[in-house]
C-alpha positions as CSV (number, residue, x, y, z in Angstrom):
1,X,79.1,-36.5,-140.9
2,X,78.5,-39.3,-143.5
3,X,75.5,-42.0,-142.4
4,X,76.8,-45.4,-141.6
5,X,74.9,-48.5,-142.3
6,X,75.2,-51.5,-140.0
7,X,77.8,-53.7,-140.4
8,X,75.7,-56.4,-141.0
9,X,72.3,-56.1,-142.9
10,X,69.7,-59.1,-142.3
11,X,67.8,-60.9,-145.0
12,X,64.6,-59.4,-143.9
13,X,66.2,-56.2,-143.7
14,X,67.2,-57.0,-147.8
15,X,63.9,-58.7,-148.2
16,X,61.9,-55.3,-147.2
17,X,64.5,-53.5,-149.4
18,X,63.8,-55.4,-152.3
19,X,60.1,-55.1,-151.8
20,X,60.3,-51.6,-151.5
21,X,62.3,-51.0,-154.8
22,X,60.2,-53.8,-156.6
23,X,57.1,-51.7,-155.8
24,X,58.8,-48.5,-156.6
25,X,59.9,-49.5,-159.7
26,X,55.9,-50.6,-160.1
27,X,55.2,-47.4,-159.6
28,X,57.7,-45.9,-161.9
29,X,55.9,-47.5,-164.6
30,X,52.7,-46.1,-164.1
31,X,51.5,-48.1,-161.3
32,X,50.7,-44.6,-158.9
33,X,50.0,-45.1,-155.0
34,X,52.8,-47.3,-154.1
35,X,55.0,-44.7,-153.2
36,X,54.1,-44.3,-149.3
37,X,54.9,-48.2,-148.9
38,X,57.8,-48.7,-150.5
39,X,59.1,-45.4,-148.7
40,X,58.0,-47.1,-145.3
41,X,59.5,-50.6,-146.1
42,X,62.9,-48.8,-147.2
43,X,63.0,-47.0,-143.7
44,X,62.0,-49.9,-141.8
45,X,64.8,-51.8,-143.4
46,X,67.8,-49.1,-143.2
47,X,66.5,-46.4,-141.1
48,X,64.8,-42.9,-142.1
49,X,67.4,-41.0,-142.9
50,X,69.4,-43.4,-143.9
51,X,66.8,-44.4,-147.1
52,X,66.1,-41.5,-148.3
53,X,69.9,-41.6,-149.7
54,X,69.6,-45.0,-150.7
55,X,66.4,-44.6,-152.6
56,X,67.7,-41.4,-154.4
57,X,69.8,-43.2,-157.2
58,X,67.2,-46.4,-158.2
59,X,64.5,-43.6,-158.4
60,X,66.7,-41.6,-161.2
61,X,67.2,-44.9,-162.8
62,X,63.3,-45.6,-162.6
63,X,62.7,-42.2,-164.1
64,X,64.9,-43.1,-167.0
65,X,62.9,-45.9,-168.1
66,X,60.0,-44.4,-167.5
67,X,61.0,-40.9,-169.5
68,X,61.9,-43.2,-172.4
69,X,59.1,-45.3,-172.2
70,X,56.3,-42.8,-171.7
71,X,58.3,-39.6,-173.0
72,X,55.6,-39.0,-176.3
73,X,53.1,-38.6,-173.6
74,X,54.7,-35.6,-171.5
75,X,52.6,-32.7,-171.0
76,X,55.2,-29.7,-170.7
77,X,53.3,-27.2,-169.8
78,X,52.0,-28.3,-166.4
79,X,55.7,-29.6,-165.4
80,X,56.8,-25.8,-166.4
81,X,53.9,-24.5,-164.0
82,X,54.5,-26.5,-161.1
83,X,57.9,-27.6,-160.8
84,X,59.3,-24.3,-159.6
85,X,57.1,-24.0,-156.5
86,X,58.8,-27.9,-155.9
87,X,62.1,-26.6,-156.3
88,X,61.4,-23.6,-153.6
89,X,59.8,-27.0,-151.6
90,X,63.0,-28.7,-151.7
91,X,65.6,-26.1,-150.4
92,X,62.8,-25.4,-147.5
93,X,62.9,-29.4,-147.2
94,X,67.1,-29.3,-147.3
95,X,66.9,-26.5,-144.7
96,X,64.5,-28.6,-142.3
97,X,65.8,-32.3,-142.4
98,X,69.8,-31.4,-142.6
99,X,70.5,-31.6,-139.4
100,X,67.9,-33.4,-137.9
101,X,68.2,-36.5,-135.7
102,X,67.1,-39.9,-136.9
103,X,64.5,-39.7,-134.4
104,X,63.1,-36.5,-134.8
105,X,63.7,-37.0,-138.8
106,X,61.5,-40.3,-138.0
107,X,59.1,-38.4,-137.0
108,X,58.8,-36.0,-139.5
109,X,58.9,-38.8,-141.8
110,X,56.1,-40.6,-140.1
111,X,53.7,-36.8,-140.6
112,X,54.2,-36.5,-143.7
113,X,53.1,-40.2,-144.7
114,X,50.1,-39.5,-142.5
115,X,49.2,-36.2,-144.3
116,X,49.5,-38.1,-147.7
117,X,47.5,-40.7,-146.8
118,X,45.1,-38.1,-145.2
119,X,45.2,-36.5,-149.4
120,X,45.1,-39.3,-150.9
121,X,41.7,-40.9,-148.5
122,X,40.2,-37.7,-149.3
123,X,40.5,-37.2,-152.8
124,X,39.2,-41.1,-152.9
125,X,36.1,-39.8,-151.0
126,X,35.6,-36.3,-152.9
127,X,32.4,-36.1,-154.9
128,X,33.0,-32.7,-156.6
129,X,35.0,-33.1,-159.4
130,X,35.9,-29.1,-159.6
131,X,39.3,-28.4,-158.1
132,X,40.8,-24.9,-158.3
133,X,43.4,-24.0,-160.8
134,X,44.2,-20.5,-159.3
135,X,48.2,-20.4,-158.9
136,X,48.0,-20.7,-155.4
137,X,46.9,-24.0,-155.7
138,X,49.7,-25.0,-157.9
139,X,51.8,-22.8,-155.2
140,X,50.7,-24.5,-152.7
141,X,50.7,-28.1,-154.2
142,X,54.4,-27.6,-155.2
143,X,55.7,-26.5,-152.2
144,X,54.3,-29.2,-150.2
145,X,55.6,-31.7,-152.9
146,X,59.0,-30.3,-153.0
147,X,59.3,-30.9,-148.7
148,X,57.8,-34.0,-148.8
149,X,59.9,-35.7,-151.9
150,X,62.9,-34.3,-150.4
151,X,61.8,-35.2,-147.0
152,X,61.0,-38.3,-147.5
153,X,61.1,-38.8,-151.2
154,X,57.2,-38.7,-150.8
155,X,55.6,-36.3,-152.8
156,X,53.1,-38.3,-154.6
157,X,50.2,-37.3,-152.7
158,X,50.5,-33.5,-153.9
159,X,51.6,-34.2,-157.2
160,X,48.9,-36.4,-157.9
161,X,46.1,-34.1,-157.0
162,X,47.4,-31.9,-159.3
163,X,48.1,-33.5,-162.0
164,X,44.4,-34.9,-161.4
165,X,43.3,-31.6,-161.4
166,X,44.6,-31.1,-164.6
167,X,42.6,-33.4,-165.8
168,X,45.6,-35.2,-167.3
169,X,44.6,-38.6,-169.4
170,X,46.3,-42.0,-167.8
171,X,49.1,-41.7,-170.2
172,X,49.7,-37.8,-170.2
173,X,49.7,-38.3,-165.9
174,X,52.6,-41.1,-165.9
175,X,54.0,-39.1,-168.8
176,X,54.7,-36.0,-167.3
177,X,55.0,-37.2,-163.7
178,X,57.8,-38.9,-165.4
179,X,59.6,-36.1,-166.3
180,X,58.9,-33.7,-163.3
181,X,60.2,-36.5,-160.9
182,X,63.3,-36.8,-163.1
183,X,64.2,-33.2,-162.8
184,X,63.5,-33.0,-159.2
185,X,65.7,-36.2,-158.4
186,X,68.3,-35.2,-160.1
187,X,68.3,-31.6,-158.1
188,X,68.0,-33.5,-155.4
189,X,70.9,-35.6,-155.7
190,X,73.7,-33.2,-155.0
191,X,72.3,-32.4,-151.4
192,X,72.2,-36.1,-150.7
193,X,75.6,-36.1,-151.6
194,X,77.3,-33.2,-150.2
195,X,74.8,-31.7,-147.8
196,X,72.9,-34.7,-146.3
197,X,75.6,-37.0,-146.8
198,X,73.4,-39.4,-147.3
199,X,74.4,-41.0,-150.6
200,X,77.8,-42.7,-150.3
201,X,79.7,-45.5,-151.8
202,X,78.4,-47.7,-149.4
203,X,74.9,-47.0,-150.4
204,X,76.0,-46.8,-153.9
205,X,77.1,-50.8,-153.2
206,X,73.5,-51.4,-151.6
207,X,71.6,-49.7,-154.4
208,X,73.4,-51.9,-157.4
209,X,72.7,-54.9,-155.3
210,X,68.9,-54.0,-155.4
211,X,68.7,-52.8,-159.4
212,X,67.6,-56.6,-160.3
213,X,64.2,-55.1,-158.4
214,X,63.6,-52.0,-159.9
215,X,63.8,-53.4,-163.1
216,X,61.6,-56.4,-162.2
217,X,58.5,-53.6,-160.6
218,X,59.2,-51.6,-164.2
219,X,58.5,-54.9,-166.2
220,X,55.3,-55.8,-163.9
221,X,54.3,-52.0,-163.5
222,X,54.2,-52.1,-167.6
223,X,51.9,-55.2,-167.6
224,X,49.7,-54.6,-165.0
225,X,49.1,-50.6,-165.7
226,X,46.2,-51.6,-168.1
227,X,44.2,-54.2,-166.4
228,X,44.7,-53.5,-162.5
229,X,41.7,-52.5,-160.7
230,X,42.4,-49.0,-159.3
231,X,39.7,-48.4,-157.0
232,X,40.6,-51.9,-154.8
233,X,44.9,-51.4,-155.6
234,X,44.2,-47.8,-154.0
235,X,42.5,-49.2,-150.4
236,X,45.2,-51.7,-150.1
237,X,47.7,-49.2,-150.3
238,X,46.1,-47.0,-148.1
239,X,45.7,-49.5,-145.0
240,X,49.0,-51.3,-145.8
241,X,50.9,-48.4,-145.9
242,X,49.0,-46.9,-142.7
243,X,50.3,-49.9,-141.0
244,X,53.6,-49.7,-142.4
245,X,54.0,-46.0,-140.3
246,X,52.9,-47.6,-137.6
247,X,55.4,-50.2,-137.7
248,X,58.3,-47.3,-138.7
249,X,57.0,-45.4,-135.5
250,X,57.4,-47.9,-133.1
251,X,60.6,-49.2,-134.9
């Protein structure tokens, strides 16, 4: 059964769309952490199920951009030792949220947001800067990305710690994120499609009406990358996005 959207969507319902993409397309560019907000303002405006469908073609065109922009950056190696524990995440994720109802899919939606930002607070508060590389760690990493992004299209929390325990440079990190989110999406896309039935020409209709967004976050993601202060830009994230599960809890 395909997802419907209402007959009727309200201008703040478009206004936290656009917000959403804007900032996802922010984060596209190199602009990491955003991804748990504009996840939560997607679902707030259309629904959790119903925007993880809608998200799935603006982030393949994000991750065209940024594959050309940063693509002399890409780090093959690590994308070749992670991505197929992701893959194995995905079909578990395909498995779990197919036939789940929008509340319970809510839910599970609203866990995983609170287990990223659980990741992400801790890593900010880690002292040690030793992190295993044993493949269980990439194992377990990957898995936990592939549920999450397919899930919720919210992986960034695992992906990130590993790529950070890589020790990847700035450039090499957006680089090859760039690629591995790329791949992914576009696996993902045909269960949206034919499995989920979550991507259909009426979301189609919603996402062109929303590219003017994504490419607006790409052009401020690419100007601010350089000069944004990460350490404040990471606790504002944190606690608005916190909030933002609230809000999609008690929606």
């Amino acid at each position: 059964m395909f997802l419907s959207l209402p007959s009727e969507i309200s201008i703040m319902a478009w206004a936290m769309a656009a917000t959403a993409v804007f900032l996802m397309g922010a984060s596209k560019a190199g602009l990491k952490g955003m991804s748990i907000l504009n996840v939560t303002l997607m679902a707030l405006a259309f629904g959790s199920k119903a925007s993880t469908g809608i998200f799935m073609p603006l982030l393949i065109v994000g991750d065209i951009i940024a594959v050309i922009y940063y693509n002399r950056h890409t780090q093959w190696k690590y994308i070749l030792k992670f991505i197929p524990w992701m893959v194995l995440g995905i079909l578990v994720g395909v498995l779990v949220g197919k036939d789940l109802p929008e509340v319970e899919f809510k839910w599970g939606m609203v866990t995983v947001i609170f287990i990223s930002l659980g990741l992400l607070y801790w890593w900010d508060r880690r002292k040690s800067t030793h992190v295993p590389t044993h493949w269980m760690f990439a194992g377990s990493m990957g898995i936990m990305a592939g549920i999450c992004t397919m899930i919720g299209n919210l992986a960034g929390a695992f992906t990130n710690i590993f790529f950070l325990a890589m020790r990847l440079p700035k450039n090499q990190f957006v680089g090859t994120a760039a690629w591995l989110f790329f791949i992914t999406n576009l696996f993902k896309l045909p269960f949206h499609i034919f499995v989920w039935k979550t991507v259909t020409m009426e979301t189609l209709w919603v996402d062109v009406k929303l590219i003017p967004a994504i490419l607006a976050g790409i052009y401020v993601g690419i100007r601010l990358v350089k000069i944004i202060r990460e350490g404040f830009f990471r606790k504002m994230i944190l606690v608005l996005t916190a909030l933002g599960a609230l809000l999609l809890l008690f929606r």
